[in-house]
Backbone as JSON Lines, residues from 0, in Angstrom:
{"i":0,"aa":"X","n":[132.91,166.56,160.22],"ca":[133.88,166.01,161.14],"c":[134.22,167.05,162.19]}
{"i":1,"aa":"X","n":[134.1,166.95,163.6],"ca":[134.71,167.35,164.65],"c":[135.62,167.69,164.01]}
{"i":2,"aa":"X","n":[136.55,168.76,164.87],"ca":[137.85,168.84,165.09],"c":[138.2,169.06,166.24]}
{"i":3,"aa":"X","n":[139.35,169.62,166.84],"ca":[139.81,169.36,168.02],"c":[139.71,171.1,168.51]}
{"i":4,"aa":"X","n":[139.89,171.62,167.53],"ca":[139.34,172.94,167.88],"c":[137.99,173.82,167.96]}
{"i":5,"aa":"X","n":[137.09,172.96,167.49],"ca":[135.51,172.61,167.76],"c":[135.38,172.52,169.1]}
{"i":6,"aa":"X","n":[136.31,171.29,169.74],"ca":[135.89,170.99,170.89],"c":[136.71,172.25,172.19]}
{"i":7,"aa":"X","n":[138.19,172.87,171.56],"ca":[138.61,173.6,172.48],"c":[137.27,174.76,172.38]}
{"i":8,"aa":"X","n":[136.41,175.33,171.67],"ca":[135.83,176.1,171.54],"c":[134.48,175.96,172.28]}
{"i":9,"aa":"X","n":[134.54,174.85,172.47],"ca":[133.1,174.34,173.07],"c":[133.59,174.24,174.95]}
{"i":10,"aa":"X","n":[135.04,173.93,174.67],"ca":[135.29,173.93,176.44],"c":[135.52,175.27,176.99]}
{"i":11,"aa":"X","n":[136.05,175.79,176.46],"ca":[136.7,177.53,176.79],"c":[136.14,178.15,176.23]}
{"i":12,"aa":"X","n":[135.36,178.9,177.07],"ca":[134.71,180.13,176.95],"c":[135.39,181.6,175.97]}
{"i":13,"aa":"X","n":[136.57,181.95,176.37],"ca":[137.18,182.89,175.78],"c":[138.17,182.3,174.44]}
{"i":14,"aa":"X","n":[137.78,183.09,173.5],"ca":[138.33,182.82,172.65],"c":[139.89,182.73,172.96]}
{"i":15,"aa":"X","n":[140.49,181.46,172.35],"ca":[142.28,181.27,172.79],"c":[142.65,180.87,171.09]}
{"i":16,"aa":"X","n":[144.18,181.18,171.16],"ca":[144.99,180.89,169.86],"c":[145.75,179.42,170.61]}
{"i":17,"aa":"X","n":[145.7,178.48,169.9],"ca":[146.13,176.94,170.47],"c":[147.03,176.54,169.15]}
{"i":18,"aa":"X","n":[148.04,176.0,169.07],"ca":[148.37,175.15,168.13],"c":[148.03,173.59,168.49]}
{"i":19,"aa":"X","n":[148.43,173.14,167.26],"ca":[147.96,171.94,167.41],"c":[149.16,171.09,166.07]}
{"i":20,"aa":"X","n":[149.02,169.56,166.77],"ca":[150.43,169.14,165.4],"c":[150.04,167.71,165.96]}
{"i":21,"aa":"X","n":[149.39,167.31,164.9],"ca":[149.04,165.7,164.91],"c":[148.07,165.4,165.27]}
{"i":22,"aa":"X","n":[147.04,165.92,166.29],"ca":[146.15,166.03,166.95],"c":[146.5,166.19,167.85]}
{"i":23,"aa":"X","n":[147.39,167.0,168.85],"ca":[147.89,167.49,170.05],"c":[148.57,169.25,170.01]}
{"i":24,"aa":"X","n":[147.65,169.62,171.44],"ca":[147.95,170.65,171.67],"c":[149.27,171.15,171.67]}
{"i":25,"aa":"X","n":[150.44,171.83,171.25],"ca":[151.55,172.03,171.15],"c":[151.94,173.16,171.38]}
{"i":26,"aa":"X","n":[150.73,174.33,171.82],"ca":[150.59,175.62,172.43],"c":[149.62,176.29,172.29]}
{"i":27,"aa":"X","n":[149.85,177.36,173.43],"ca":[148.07,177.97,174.33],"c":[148.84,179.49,174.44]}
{"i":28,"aa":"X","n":[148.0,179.85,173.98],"ca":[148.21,181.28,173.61],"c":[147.21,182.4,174.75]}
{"i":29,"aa":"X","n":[147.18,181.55,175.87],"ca":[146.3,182.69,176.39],"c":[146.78,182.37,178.34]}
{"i":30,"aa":"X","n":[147.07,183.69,178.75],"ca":[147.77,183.9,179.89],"c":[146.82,183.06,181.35]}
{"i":31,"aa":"X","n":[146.63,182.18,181.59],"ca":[145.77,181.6,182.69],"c":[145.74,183.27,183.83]}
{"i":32,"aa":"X","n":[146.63,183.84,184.48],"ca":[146.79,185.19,185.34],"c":[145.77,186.01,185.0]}
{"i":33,"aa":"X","n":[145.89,185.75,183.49],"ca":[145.22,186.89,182.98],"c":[143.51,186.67,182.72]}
{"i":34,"aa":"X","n":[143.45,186.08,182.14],"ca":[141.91,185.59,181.68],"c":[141.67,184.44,182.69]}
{"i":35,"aa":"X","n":[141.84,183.91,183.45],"ca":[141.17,182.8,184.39],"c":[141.02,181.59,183.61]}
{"i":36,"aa":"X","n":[141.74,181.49,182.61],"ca":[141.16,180.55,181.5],"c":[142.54,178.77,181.8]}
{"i":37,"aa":"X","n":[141.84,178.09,181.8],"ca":[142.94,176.83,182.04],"c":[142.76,176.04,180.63]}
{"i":38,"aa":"X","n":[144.1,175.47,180.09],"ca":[144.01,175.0,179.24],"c":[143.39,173.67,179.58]}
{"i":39,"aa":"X","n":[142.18,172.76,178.2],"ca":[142.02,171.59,178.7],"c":[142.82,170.78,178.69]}
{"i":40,"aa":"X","n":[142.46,169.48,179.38],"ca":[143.93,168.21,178.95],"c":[142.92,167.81,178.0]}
{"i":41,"aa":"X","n":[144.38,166.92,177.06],"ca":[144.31,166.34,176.07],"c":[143.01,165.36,176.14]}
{"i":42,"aa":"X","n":[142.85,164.46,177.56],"ca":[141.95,164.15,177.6],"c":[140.81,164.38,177.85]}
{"i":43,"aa":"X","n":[140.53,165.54,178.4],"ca":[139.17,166.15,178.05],"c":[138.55,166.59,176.82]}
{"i":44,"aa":"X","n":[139.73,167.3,176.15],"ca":[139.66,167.59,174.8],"c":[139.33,166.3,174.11]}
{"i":45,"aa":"X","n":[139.78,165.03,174.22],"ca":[139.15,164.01,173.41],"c":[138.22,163.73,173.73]}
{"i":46,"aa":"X","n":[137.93,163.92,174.95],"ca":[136.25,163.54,175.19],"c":[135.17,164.21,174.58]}
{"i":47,"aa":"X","n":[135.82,165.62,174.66],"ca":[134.63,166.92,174.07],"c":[134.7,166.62,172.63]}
{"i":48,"aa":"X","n":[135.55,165.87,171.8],"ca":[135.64,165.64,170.31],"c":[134.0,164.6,170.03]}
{"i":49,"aa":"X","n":[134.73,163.4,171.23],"ca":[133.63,162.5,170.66],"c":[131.87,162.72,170.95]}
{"i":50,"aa":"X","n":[131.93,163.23,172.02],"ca":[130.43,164.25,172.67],"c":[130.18,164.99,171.86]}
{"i":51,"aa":"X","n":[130.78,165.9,171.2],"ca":[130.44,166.74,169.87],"c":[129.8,165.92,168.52]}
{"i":52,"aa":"X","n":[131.01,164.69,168.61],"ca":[130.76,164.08,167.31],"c":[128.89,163.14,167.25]}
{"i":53,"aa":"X","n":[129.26,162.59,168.3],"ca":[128.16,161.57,168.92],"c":[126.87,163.11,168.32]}
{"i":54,"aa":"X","n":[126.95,164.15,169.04],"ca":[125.8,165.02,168.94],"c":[125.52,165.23,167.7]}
{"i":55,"aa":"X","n":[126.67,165.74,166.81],"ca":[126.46,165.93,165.34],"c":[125.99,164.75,164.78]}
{"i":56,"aa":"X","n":[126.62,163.51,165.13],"ca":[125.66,162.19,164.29],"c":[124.54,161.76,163.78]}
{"i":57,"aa":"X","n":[123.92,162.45,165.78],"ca":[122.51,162.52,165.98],"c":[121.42,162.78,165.85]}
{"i":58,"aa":"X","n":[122.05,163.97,164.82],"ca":[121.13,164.96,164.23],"c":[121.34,165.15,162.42]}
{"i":59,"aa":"X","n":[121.55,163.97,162.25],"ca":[121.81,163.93,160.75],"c":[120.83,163.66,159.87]}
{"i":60,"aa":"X","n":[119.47,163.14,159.88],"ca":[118.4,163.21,160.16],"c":[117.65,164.4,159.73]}
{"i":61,"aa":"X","n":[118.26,165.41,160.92],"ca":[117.58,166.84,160.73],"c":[118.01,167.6,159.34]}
{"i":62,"aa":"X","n":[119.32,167.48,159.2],"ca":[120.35,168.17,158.27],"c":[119.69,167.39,156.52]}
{"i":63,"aa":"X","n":[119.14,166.28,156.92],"ca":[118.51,165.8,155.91],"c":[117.83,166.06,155.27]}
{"i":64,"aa":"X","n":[116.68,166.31,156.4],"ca":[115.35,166.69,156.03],"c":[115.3,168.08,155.53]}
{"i":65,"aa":"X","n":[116.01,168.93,156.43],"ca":[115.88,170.73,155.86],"c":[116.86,170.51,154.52]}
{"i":66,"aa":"X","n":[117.03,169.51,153.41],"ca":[117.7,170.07,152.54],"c":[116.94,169.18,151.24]}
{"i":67,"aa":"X","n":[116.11,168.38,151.72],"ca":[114.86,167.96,151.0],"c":[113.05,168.61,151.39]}
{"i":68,"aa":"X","n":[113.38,169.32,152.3],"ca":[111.73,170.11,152.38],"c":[111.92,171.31,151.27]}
{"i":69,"aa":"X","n":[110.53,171.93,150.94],"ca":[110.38,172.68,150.35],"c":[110.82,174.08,151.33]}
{"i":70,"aa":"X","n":[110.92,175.54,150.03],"ca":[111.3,176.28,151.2],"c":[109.97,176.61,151.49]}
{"i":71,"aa":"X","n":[110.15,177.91,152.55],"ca":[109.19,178.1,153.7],"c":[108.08,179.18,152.52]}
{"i":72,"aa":"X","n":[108.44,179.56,151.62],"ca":[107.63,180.57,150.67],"c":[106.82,179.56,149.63]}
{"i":73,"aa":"X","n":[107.43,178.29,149.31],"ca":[106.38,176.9,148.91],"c":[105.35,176.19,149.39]}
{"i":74,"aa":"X","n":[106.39,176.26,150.96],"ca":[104.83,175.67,151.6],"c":[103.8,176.27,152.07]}
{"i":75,"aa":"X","n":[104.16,177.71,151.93],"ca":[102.92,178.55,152.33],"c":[102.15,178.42,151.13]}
{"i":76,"aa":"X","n":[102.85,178.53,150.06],"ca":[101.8,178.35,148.71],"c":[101.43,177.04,148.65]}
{"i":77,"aa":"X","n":[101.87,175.97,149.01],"ca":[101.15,174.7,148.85],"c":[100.05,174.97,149.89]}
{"i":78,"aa":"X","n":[100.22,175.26,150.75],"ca":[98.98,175.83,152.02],"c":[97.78,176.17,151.45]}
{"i":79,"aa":"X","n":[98.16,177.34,150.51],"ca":[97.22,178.12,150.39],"c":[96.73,177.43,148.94]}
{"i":80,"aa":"X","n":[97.05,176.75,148.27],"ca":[96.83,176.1,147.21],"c":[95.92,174.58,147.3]}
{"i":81,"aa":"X","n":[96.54,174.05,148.25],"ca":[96.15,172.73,148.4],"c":[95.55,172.3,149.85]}
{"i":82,"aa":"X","n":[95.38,173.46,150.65],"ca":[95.47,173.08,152.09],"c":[96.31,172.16,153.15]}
{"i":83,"aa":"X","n":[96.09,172.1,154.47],"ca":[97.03,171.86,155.22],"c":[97.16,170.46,154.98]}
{"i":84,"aa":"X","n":[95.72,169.39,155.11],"ca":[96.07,167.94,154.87],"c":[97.18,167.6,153.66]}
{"i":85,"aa":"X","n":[97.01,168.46,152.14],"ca":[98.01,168.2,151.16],"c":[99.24,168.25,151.71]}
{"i":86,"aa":"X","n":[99.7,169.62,152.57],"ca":[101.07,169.87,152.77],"c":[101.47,169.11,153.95]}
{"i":87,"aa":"X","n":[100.34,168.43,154.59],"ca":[101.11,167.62,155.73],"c":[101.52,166.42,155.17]}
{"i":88,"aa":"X","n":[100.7,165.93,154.15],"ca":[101.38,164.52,153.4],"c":[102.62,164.65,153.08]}
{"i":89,"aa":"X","n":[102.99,166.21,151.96],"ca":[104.3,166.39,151.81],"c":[105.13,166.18,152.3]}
{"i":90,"aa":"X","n":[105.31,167.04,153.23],"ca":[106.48,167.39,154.65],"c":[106.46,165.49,155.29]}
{"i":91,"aa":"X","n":[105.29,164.88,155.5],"ca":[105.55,163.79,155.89],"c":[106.04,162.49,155.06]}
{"i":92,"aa":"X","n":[105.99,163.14,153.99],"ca":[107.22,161.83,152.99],"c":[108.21,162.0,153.39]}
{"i":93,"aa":"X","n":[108.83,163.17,153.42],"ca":[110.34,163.38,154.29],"c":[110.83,163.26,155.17]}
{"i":94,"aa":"X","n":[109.88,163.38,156.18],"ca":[109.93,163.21,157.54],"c":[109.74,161.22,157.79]}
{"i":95,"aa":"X","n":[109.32,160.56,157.05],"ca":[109.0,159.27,156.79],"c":[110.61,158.66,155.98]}
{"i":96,"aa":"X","n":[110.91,159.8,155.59],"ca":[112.28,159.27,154.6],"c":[113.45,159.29,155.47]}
{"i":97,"aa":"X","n":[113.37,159.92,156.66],"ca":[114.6,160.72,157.2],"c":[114.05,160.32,159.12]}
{"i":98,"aa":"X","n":[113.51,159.21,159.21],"ca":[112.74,159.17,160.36],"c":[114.34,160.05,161.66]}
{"i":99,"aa":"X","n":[113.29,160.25,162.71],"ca":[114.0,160.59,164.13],"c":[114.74,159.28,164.6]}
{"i":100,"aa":"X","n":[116.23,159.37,165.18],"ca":[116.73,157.97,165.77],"c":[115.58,157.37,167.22]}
């Protein structure tokens, strides 16, 4: 899950101390004079939540697959054991299980 400080982190460059209370900013801990830094609005910040989220969704898929492939010291031994056609069947059950959107 996003959070809202995911997304301040993804808008502002310099690291800032923000509170937050409910899902709203409730203070910004960092001097605009000083660092050039502008706090976002609330509504940008919700936008950057759901753009984050939408991205993370998107790639769930991937997060899938790297936690059902073998590791990378297996498939070199399936490589070298069974050759590449064996290990491409492998890798492609998963990749067949977990297709790309």
């Amino acid at each position: 899950m996003i959070t809202i400080t995911d997304a301040i982190n993804s808008l502002v460059s310099t690291k800032t101390a923000h509170y937050i209370d409910k899902g709203v900013i409730t203070g910004w801990d960092v001097a605009e004079v000083k660092t050039g830094v502008t706090q976002p609005t609330q509504a940008e910040i919700d936008a950057e939540v759901i753009r984050l989220q939408a991205d993370y969704d998107a790639k769930a898929y991937a997060r899938s697959r790297e936690a059902e492939y073998p590791s990378i010291a297996d498939q070199l031994d399936d490589i070298y054991h069974n050759g590449i056609d064996a290990w491409k069947a492998t890798i492609k059950t998963t990749k067949d299980k977990y297709p790309k959107p």
